[in-house]
PDBQT receptor file of N, H, CA, C and O in Angstrom, charges set to zero:
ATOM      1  N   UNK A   1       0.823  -1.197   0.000  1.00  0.00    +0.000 N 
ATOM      2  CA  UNK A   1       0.000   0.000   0.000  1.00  0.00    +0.000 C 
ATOM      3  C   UNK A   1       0.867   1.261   0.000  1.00  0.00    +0.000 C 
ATOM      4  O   UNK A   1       0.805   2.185  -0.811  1.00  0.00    +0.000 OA
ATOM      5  N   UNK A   2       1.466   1.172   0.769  1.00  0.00    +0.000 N 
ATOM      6  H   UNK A   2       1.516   0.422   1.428  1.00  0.00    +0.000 HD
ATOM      7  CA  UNK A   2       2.852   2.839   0.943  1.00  0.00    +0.000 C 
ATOM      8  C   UNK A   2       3.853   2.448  -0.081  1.00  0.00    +0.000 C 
ATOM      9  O   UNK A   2       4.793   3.242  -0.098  1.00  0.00    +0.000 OA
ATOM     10  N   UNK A   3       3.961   1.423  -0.990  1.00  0.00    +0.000 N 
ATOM     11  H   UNK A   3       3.196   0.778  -0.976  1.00  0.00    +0.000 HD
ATOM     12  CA  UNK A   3       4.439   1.746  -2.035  1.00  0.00    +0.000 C 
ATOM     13  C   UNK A   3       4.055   2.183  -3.258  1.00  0.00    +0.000 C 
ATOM     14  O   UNK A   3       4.713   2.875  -4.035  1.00  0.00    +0.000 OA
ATOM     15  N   UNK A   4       2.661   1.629  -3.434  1.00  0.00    +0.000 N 
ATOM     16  H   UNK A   4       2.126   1.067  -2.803  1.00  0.00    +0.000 HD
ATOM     17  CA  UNK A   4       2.063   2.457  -4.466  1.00  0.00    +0.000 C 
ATOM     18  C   UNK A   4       1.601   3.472  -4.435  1.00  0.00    +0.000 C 
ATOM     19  O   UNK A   4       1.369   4.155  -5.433  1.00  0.00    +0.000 OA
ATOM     20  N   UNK A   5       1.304   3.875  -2.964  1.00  0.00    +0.000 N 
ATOM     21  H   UNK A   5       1.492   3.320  -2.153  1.00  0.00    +0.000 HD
ATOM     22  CA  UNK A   5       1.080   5.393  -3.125  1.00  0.00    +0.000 C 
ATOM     23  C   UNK A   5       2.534   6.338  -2.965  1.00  0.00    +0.000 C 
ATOM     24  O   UNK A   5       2.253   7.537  -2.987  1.00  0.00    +0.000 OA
ATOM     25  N   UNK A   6       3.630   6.141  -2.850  1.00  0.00    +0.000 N 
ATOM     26  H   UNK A   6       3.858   5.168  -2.832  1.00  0.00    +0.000 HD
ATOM     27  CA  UNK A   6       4.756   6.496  -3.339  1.00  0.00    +0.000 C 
ATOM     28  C   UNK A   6       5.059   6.379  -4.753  1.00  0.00    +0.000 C 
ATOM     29  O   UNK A   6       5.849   7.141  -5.311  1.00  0.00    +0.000 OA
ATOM     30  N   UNK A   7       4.708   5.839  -5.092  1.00  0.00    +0.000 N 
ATOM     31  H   UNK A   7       4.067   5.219  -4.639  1.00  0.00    +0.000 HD
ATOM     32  CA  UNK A   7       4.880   5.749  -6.963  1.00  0.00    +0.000 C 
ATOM     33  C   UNK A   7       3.619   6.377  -7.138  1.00  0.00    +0.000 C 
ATOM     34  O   UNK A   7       3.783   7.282  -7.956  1.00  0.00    +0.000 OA
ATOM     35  N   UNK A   8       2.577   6.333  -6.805  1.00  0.00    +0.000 N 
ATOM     36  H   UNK A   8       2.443   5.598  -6.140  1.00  0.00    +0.000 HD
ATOM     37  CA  UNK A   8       1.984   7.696  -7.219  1.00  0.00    +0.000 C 
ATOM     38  C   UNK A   8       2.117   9.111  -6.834  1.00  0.00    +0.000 C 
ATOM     39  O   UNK A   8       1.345   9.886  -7.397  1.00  0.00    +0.000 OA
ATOM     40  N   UNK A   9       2.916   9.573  -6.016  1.00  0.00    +0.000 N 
ATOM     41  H   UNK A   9       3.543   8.943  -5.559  1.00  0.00    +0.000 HD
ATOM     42  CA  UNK A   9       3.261  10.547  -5.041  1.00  0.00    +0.000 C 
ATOM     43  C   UNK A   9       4.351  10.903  -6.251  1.00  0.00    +0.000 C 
ATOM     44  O   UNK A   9       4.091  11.896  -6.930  1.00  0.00    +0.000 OA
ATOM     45  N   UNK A  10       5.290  10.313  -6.490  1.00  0.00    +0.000 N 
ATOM     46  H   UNK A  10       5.501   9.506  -5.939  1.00  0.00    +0.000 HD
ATOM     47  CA  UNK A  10       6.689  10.643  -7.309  1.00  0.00    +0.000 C 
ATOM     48  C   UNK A  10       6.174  10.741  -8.886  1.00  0.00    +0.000 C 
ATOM     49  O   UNK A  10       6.714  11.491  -9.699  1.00  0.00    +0.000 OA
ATOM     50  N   UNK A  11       5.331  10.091  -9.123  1.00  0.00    +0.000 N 
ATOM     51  H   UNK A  11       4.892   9.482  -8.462  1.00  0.00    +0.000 HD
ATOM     52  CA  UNK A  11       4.425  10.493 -10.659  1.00  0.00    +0.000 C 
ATOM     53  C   UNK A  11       4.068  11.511 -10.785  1.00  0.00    +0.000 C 
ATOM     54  O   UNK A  11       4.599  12.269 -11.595  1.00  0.00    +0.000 OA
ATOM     55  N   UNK A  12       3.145  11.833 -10.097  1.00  0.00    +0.000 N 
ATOM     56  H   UNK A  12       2.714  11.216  -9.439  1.00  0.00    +0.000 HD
ATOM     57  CA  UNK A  12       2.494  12.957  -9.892  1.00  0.00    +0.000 C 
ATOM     58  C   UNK A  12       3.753  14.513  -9.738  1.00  0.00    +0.000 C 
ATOM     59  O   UNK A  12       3.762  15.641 -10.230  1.00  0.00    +0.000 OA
ATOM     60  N   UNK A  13       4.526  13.867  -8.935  1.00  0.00    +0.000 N 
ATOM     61  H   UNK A  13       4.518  12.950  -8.535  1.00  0.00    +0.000 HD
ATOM     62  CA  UNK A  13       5.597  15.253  -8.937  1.00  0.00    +0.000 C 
ATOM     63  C   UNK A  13       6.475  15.029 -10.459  1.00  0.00    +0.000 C 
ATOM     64  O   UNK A  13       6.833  16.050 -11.046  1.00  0.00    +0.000 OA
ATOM     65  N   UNK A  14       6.656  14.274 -10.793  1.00  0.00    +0.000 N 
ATOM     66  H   UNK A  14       6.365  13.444 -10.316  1.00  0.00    +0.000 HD
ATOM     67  CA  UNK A  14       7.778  14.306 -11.807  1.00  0.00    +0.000 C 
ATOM     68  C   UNK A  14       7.003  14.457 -13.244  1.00  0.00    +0.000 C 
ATOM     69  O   UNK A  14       7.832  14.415 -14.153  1.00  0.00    +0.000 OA
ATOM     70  N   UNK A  15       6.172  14.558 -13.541  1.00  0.00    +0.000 N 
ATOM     71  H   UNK A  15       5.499  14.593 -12.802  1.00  0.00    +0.000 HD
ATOM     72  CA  UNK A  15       5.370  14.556 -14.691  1.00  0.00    +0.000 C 
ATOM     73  C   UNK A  15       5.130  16.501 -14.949  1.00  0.00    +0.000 C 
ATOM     74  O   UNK A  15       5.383  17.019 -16.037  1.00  0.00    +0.000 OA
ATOM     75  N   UNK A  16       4.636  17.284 -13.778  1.00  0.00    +0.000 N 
ATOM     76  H   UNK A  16       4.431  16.863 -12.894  1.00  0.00    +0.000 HD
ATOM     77  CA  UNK A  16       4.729  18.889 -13.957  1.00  0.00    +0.000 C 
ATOM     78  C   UNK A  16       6.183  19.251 -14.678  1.00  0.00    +0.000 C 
ATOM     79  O   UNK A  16       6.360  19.969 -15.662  1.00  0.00    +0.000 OA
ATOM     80  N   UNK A  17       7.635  18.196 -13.513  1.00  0.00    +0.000 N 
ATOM     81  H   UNK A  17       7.492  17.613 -12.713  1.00  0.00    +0.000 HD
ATOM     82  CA  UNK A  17       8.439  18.733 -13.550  1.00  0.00    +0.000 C 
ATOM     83  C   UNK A  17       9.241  18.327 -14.922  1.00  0.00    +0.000 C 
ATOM     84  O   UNK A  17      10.212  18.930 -15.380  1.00  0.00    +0.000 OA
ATOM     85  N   UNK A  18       8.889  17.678 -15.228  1.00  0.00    +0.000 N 
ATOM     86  H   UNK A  18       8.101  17.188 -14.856  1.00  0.00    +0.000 HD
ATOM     87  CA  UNK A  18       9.070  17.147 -16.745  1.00  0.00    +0.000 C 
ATOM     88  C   UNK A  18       8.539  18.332 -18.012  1.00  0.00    +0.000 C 
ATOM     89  O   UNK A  18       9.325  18.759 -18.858  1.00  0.00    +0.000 OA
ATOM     90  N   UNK A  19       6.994  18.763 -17.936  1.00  0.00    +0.000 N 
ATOM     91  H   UNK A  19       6.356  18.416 -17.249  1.00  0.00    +0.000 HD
ATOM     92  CA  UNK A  19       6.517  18.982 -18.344  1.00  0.00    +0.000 C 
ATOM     93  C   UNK A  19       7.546  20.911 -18.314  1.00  0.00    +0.000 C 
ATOM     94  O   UNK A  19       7.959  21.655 -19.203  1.00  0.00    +0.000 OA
ATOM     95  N   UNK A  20       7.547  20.955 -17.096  1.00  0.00    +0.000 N 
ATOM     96  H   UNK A  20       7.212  20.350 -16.373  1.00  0.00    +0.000 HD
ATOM     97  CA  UNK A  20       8.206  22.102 -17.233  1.00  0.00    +0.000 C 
ATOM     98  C   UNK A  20       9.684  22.397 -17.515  1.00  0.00    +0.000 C 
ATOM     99  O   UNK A  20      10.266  23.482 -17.524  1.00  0.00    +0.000 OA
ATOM    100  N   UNK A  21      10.224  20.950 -17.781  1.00  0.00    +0.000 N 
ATOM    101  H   UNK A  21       9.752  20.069 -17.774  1.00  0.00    +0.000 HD
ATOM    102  CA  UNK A  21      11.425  21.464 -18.808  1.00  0.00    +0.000 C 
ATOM    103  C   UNK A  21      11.112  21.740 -20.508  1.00  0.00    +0.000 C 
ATOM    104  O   UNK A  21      11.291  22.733 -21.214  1.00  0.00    +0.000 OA
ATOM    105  N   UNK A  22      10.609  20.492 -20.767  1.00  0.00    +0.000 N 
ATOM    106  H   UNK A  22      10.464  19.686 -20.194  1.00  0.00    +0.000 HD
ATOM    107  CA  UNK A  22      10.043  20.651 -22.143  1.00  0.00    +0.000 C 
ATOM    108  C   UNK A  22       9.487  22.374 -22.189  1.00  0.00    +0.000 C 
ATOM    109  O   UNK A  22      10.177  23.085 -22.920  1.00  0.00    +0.000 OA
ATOM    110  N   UNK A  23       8.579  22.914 -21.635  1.00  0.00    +0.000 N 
ATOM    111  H   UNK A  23       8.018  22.337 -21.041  1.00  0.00    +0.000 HD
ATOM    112  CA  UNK A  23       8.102  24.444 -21.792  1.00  0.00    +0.000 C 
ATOM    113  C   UNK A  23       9.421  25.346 -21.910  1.00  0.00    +0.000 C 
ATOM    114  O   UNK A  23       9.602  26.137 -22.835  1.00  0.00    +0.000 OA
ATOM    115  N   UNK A  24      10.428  25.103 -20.730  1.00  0.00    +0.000 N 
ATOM    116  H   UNK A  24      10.281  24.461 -19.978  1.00  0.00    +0.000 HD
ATOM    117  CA  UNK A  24      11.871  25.537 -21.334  1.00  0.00    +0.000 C 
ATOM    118  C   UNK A  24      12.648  25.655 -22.465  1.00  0.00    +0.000 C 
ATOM    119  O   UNK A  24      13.128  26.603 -23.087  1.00  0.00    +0.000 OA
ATOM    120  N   UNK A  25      12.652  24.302 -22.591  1.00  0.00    +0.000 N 
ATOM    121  H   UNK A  25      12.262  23.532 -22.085  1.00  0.00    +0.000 HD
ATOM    122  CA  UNK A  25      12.869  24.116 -24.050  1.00  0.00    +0.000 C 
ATOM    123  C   UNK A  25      12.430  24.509 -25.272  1.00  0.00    +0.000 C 
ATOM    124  O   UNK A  25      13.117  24.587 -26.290  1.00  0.00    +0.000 OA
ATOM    125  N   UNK A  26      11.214  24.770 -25.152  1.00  0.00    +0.000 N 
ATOM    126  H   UNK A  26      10.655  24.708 -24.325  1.00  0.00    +0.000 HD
ATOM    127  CA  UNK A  26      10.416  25.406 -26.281  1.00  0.00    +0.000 C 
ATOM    128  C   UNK A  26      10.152  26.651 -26.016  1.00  0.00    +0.000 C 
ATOM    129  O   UNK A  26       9.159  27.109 -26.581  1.00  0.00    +0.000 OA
ATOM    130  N   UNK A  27      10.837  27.447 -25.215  1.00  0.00    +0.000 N 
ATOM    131  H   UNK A  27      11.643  27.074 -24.756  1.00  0.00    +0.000 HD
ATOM    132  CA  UNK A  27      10.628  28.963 -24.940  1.00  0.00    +0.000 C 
ATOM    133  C   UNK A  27      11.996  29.301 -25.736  1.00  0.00    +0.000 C 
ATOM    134  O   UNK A  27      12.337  29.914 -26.747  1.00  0.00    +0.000 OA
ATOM    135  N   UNK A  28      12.492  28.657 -24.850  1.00  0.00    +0.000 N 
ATOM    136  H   UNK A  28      12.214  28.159 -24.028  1.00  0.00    +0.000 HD
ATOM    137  CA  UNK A  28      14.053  29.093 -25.305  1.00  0.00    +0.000 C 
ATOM    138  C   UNK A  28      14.510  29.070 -27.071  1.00  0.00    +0.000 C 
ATOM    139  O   UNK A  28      15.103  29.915 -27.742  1.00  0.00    +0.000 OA
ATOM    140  N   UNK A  29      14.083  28.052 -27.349  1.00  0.00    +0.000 N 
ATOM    141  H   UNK A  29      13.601  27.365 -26.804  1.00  0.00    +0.000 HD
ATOM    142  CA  UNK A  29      13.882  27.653 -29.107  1.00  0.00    +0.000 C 
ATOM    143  C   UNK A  29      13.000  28.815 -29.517  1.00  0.00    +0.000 C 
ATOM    144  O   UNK A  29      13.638  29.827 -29.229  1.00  0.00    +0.000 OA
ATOM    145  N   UNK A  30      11.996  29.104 -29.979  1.00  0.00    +0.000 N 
ATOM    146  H   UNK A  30      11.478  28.282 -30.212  1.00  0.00    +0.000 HD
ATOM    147  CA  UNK A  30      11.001  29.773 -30.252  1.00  0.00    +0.000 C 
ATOM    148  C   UNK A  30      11.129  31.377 -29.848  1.00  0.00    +0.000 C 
ATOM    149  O   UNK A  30      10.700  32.257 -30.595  1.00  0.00    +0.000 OA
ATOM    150  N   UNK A  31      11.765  31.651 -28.592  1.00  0.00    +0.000 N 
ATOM    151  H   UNK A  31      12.114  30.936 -27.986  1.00  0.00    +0.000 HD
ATOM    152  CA  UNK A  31      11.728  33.202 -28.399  1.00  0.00    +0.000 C 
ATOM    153  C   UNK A  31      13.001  33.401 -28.234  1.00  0.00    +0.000 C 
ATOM    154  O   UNK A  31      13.395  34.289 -28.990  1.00  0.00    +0.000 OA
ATOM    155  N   UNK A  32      14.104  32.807 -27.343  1.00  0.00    +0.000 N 
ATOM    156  H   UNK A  32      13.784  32.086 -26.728  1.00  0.00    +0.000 HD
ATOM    157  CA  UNK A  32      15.256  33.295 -27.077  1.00  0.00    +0.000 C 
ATOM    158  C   UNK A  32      16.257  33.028 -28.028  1.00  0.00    +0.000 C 
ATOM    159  O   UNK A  32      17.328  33.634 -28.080  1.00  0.00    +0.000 OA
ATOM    160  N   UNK A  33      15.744  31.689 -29.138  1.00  0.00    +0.000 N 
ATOM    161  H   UNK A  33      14.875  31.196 -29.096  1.00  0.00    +0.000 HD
ATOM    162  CA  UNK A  33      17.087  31.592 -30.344  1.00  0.00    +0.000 C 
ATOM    163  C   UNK A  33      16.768  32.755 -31.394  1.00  0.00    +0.000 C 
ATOM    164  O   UNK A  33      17.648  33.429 -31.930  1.00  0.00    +0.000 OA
ATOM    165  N   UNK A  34      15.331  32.913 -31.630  1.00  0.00    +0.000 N 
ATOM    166  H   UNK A  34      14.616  32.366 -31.194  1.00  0.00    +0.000 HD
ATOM    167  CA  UNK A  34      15.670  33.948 -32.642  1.00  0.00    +0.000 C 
ATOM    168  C   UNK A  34      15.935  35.509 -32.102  1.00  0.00    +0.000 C 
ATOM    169  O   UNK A  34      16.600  36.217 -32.858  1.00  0.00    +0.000 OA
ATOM    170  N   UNK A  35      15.669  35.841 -31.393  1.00  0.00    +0.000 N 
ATOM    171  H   UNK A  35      15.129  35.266 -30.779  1.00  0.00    +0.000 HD
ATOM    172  CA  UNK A  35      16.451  37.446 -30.708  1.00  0.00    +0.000 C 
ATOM    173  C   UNK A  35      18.228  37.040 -30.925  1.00  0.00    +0.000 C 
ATOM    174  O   UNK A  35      18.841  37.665 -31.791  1.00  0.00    +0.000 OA
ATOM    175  N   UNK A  36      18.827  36.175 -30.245  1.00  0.00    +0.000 N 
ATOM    176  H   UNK A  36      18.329  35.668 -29.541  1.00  0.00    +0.000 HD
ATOM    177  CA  UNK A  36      19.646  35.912 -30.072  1.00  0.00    +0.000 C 
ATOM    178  C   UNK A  36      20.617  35.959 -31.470  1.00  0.00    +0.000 C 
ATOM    179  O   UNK A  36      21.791  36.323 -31.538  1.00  0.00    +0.000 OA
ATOM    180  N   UNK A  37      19.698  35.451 -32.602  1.00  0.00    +0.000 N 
ATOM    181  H   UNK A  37      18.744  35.156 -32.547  1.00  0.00    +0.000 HD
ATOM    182  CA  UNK A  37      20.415  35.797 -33.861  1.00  0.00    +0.000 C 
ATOM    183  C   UNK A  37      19.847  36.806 -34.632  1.00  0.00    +0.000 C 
ATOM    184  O   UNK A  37      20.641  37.293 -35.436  1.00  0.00    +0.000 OA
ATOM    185  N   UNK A  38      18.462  37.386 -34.646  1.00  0.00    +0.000 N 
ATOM    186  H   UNK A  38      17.816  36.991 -33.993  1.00  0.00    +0.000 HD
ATOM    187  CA  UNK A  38      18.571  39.083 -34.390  1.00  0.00    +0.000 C 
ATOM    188  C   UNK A  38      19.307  39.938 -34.007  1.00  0.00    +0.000 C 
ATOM    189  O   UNK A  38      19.358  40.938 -34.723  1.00  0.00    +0.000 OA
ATOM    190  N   UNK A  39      20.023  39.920 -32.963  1.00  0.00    +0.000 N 
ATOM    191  H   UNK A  39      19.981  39.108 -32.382  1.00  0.00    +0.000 HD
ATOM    192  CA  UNK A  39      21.012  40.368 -32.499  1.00  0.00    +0.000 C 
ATOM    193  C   UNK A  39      22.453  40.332 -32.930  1.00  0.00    +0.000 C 
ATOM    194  O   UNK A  39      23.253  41.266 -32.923  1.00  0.00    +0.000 OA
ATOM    195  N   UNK A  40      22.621  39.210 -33.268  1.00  0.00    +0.000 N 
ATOM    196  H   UNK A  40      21.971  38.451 -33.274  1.00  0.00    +0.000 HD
ATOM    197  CA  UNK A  40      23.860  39.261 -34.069  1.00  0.00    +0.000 C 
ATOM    198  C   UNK A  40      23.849  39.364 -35.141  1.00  0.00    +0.000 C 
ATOM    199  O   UNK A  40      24.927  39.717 -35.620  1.00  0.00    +0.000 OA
ATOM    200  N   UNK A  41      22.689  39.133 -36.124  1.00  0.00    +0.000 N 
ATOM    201  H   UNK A  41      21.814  38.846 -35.735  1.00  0.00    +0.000 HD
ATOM    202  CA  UNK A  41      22.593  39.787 -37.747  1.00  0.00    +0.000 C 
ATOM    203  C   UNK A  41      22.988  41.246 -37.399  1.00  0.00    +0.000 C 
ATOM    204  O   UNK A  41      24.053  41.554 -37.934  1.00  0.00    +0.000 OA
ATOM    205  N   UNK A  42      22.358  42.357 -36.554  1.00  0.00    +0.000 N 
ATOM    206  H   UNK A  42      21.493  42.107 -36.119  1.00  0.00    +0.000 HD
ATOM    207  CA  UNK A  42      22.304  43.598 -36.333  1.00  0.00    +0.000 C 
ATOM    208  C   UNK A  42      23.648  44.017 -36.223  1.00  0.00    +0.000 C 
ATOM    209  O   UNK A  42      24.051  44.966 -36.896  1.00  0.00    +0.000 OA
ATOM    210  N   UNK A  43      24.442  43.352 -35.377  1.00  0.00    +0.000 N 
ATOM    211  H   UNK A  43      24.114  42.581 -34.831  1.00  0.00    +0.000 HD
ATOM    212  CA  UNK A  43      26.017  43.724 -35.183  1.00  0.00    +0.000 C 
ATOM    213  C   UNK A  43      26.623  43.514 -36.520  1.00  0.00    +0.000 C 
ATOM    214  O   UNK A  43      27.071  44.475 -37.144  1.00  0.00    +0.000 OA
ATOM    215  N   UNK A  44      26.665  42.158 -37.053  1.00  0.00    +0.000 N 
ATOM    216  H   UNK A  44      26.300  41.377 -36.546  1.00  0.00    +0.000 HD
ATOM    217  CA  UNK A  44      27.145  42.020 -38.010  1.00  0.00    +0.000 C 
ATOM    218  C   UNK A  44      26.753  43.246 -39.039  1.00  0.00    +0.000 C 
ATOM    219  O   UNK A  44      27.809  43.688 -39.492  1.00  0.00    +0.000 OA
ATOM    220  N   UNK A  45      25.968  43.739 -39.409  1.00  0.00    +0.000 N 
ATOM    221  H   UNK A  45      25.110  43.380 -39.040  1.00  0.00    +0.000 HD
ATOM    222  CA  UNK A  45      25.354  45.043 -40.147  1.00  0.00    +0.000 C 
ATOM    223  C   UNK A  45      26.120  45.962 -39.801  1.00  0.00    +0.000 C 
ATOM    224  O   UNK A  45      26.829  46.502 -40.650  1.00  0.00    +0.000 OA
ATOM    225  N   UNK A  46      26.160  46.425 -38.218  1.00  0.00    +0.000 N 
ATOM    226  H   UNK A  46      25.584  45.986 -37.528  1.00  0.00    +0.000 HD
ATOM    227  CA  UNK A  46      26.646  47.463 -38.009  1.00  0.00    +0.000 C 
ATOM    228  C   UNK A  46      28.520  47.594 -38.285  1.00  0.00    +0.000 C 
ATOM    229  O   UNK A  46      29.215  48.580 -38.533  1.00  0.00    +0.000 OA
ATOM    230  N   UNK A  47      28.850  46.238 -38.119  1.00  0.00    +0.000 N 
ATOM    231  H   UNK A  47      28.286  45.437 -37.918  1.00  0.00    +0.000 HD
ATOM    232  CA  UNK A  47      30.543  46.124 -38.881  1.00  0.00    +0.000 C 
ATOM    233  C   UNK A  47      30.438  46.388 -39.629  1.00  0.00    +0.000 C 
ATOM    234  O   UNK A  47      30.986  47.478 -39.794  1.00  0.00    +0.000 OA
ATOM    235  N   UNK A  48      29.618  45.766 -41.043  1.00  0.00    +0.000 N 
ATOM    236  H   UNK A  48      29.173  44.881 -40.909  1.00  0.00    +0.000 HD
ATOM    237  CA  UNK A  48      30.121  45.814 -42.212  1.00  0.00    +0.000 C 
ATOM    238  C   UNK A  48      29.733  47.319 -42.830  1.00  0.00    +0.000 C 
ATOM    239  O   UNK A  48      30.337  47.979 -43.676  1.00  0.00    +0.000 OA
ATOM    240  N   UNK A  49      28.504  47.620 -42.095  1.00  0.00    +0.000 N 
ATOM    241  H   UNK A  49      28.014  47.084 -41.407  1.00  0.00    +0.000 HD
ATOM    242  CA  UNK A  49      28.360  49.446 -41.922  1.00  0.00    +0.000 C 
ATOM    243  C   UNK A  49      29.892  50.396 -41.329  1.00  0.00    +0.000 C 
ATOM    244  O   UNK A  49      30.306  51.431 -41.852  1.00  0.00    +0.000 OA
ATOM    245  N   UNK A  50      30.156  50.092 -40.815  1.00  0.00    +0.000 N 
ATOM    246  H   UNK A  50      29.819  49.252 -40.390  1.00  0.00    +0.000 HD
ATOM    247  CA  UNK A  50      31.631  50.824 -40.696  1.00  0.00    +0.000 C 
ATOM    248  C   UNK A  50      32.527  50.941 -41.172  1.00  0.00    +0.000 C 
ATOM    249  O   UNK A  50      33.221  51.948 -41.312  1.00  0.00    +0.000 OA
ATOM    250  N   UNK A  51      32.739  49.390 -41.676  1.00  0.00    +0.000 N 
ATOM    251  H   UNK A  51      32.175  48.572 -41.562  1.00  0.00    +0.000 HD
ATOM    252  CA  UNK A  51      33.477  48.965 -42.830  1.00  0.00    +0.000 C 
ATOM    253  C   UNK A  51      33.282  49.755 -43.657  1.00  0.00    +0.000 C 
ATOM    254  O   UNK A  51      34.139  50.631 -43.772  1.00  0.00    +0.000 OA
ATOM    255  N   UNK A  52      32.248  49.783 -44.453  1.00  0.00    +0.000 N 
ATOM    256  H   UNK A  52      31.553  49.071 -44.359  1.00  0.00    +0.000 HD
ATOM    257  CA  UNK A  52      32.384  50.529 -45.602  1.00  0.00    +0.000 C 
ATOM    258  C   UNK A  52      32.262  52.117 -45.424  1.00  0.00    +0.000 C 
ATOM    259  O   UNK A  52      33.017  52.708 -46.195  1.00  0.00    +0.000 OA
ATOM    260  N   UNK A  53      31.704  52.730 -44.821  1.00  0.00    +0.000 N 
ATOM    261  H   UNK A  53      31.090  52.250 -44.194  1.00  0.00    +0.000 HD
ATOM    262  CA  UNK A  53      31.712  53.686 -44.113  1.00  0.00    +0.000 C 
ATOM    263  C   UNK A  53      33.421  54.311 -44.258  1.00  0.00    +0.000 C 
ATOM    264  O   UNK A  53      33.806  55.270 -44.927  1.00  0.00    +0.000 OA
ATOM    265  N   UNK A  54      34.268  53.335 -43.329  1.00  0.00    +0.000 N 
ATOM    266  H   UNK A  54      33.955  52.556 -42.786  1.00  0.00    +0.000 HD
ATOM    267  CA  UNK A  54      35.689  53.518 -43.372  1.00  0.00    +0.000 C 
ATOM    268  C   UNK A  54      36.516  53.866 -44.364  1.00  0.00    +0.000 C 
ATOM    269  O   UNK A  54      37.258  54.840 -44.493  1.00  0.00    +0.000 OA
ATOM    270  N   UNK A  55      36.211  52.614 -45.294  1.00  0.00    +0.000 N 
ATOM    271  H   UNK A  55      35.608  51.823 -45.189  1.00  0.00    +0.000 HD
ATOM    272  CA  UNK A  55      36.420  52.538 -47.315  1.00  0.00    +0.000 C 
ATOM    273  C   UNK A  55      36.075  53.581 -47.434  1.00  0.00    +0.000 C 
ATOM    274  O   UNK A  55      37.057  54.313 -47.565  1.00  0.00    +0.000 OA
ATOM    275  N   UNK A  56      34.998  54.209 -47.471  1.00  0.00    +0.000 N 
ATOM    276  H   UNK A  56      34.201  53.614 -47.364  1.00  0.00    +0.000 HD
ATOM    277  CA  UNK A  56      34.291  55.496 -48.241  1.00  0.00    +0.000 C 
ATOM    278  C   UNK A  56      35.355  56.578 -47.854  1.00  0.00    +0.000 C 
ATOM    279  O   UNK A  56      36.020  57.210 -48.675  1.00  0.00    +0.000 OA
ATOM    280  N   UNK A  57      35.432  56.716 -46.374  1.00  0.00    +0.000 N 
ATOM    281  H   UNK A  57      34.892  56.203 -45.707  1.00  0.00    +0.000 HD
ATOM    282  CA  UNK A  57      35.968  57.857 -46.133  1.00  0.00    +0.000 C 
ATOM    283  C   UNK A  57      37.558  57.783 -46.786  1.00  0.00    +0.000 C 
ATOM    284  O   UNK A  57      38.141  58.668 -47.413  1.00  0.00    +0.000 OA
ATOM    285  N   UNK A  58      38.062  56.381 -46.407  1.00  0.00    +0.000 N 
ATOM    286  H   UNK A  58      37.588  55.662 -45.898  1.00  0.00    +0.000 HD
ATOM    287  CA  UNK A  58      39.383  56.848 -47.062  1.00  0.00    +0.000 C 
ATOM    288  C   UNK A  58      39.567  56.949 -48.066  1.00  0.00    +0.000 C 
ATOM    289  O   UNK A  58      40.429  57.756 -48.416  1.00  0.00    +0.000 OA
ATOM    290  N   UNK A  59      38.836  56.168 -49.061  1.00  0.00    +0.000 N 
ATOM    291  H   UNK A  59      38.136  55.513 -48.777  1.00  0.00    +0.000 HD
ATOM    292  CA  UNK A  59      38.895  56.608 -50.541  1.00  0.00    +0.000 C 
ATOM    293  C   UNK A  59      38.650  58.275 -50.736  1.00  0.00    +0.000 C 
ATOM    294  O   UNK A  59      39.477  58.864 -51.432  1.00  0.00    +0.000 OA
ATOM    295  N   UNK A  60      37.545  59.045 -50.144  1.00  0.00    +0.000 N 
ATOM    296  H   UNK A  60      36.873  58.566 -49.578  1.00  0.00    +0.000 HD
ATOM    297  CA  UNK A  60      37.058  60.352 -50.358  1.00  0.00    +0.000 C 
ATOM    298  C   UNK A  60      39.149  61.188 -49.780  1.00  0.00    +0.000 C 
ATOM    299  O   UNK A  60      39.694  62.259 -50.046  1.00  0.00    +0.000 OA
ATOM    300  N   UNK A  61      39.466  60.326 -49.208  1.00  0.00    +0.000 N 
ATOM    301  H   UNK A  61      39.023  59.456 -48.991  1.00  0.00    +0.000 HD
ATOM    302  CA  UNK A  61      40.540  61.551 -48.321  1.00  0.00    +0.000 C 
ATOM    303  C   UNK A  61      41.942  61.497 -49.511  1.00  0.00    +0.000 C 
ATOM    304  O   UNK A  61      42.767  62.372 -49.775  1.00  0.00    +0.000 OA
ATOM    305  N   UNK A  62      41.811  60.320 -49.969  1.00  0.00    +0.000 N 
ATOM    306  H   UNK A  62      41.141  59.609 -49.755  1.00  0.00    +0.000 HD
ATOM    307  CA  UNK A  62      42.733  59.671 -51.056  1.00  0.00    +0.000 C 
ATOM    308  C   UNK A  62      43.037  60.451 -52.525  1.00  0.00    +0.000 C 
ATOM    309  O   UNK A  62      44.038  60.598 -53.225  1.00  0.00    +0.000 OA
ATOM    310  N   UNK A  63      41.058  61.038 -52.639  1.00  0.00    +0.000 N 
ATOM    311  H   UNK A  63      40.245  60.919 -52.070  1.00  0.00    +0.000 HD
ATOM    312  CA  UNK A  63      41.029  61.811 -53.843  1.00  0.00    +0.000 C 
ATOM    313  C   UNK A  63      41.469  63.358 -53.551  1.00  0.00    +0.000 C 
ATOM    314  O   UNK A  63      41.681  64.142 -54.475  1.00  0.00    +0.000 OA
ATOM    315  N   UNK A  64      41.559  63.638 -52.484  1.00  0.00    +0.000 N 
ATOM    316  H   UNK A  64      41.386  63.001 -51.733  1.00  0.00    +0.000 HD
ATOM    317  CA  UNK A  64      41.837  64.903 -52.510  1.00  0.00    +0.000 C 
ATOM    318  C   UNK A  64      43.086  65.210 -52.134  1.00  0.00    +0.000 C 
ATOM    319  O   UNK A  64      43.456  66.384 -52.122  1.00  0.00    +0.000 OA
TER     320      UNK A  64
């Protein structure tokens, strides 16, 4: 008797806590991977924005 209601006692807890990694998992996938490479497309932009930016200017300083 006190063992099966221990295996239902530990079911019952481990099944939320299960449940609430998986929700982790799929938060993290779904909202935090794509910001995460939002974020680094944006940087990457803003280099290659300087970059050329840089080019521009020294070419402009080159001609004169």
């Amino acid at each position: 008797m006190v063992d099966a209601l221990y295996l239902a006692a530990v079911t019952l807890l481990f099944v939320p806590w299960v449940y609430g990694l998986y929700a982790l998992v799929r938060d993290t996938r779904n909202r935090y991977l794509p910001l995460a490479r939002q974020y680094l497309d944006g940087r990457r932009r803003q280099k290659q924005q300087s970059e050329a930016d840089r080019e521009r200017e020294e070419q402009e300083r080159q001609l004169y």
